[in-house]
N, C-alpha and C positions, 0 to 999 in steps of 0.2 A: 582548135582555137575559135571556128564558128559556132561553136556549141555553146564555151565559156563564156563570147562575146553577148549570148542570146540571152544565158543565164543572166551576166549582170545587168542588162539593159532592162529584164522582167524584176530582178532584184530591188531596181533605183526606180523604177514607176512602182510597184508595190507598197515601197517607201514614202515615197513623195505622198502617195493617198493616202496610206496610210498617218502621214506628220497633217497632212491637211486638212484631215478628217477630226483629230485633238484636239487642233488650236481653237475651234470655238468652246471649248471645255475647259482651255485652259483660261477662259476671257470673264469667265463667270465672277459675280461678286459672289466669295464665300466667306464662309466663317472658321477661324482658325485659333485652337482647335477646335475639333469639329466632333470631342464629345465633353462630358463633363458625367459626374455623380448626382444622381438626387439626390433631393434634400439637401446639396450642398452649397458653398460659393464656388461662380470661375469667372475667372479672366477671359475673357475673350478678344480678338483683333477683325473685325470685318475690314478684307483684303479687296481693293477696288482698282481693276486694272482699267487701263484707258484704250478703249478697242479702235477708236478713230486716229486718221492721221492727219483730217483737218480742222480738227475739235479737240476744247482739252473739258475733262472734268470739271465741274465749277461748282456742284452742291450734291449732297449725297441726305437720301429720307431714307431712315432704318424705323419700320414699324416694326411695337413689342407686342406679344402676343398677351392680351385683355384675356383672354380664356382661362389662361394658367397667369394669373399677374405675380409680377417679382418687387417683394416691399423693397429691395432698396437696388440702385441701380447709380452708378457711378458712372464718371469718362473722365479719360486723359489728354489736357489738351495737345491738340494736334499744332505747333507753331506756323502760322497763315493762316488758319482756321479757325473760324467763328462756331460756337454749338449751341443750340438751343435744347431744351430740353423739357418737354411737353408733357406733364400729367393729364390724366383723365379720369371722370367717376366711373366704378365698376357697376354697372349691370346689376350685383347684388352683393354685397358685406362677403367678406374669406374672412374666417377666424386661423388666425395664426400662433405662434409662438410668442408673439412681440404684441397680438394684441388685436382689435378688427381692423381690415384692412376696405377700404370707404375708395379708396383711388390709389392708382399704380401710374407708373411711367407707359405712355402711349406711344411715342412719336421721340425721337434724335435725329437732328437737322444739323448737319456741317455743310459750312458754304466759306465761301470768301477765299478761298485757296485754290490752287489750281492741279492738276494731275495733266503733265503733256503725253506728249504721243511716245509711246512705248515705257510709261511710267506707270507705277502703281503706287497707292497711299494704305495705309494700314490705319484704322477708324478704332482705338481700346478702351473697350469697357468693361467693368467691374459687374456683378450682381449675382443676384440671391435672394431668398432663398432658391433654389430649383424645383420645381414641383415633382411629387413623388409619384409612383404609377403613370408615369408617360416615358413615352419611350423617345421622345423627340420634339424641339420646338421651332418654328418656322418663323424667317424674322425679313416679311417682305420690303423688300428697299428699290428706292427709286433712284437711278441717276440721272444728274441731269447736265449734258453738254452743252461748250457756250454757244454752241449755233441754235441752242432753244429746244436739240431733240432731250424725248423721254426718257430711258427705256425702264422697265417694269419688271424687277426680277420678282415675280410674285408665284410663279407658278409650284403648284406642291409637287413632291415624287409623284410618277405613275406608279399603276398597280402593276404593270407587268413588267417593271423593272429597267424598262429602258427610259433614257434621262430626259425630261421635257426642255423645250426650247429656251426658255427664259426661267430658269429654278430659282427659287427663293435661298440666300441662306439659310443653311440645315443643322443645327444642332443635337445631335444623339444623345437620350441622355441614357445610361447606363445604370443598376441597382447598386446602391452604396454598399460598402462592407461588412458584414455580419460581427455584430457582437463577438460569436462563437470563431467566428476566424481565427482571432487572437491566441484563442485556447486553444485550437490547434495548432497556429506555427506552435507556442511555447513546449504542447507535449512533443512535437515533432526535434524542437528541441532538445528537451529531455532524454529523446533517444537515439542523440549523435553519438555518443558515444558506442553504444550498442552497433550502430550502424557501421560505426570503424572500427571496429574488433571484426569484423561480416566481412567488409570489407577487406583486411588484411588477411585472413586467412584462405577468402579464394584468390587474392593475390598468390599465398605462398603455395597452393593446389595449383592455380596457372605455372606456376615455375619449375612445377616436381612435373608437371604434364609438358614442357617445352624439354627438360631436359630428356626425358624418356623419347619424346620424337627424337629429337637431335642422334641421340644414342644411335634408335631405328632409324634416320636416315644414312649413318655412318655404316652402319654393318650392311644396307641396303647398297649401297656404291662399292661397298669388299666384295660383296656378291658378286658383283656386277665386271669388276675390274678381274677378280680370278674366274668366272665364266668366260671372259674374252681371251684371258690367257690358255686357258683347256682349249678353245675352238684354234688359236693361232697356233700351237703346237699340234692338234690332230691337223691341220692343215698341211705344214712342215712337211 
């Protein structure tokens, strides 16, 4: 019983670090979901929990990434929430699909609403297009508590894979669908049939091969039962 007691007592402190070592992971402002297609539109919900218990949320800065700028960029209002929504000139003209693109969305500023202590608010925006050949875009946001603190999620992935202290919203973005995909489910299609004919026939092979075991293990136990009776009669 001293053993088991030692067990759970190492059990429930392994635990406890374990849950206590998450919960600043789980405090993160992220971006949800957390990938999307190029070249495509997505919805996105920047998820903004409130890490203090004597402070609530009161304004949230969501900087867009100028690099890869997105021609069109939408939001939903949030009810308590004020949004502004800040263009900026680019650097140098993107020729698009829609036309040259001269300035993009910079900056989304929500305030006037509150987020109390163990609440989280969900911030949703629209846009698009997503730039192609990246693999990911980073959308640094500031919040800011009503006792006046900062905090600065701005920091990118490290390289060697372990999570930085303050991380940026991360959006993955993923390689659209091929043309030729299509073509393939269809011929993949095309040859359902084929596939259930295949199919039913190592069916009826599985069944002519369970019946032949069965058979063999029937004559195996006659074996077995008239060997036991030859040994109790030479016993006798």
């Amino acid at each position: 019983m001293s053993f088991v007691r030692r067990a759970a007592t190492v059990l429930a402190a392994a635990t406890a670090v374990t849950i206590g070592l998450s919960l600043p992971a789980l405090a993160h402002v992220t971006i949800n979901p957390g990938t999307a297609e190029q070249g495509g539109f997505t919805k996105v919900a920047f998820r903004v929990p409130n890490e203090r218990d004597d402070a609530s949320t009161v304004k949230i800065e969501v900087s867009f990434p100028i690099e890869h700028p997105l021609a069109f960029v939408s939001v939903k209002p949030v009810p308590g929430w004020s949004v502004k929504v800040t263009e900026s000139k680019l650097p140098s003209p993107v020729k698009t699909e829609y036309g040259e693109l001269t300035e993009s969305v910079s900056k989304v500023v929500w305030e006037g609403g509150k987020i109390g202590k163990g609440e989280f608010q969900e911030f949703e925006v629209s846009m698009g297009r997503l730039p192609e050949g990246v693999d990911q875009l980073l959308f640094p946001t500031k919040q800011t508590y009503s006792g006046g603190e900062v905090v600065d999620w701005s920091e990118a992935p490290k390289t060697d894979g372990t999570e930085a202290g303050h991380p940026a919203p991360l959006l993955k973005l993923t390689p659209a669908a091929k043309e030729g995909a299509t073509a393939a489910v269809s011929a993949t299609a095309g040859a359902a049939p084929q596939m259930t004919r295949v199919a039913t026939v190592t069916a009826a092979s599985d069944g002519t091969a369970r019946v032949l075991g069965g058979a063999g293990l029937a004559l195996g136990l006659i074996g077995l039962v008239v060997a036991a009776l030859a040994l109790r009669r030479r016993s006798a």
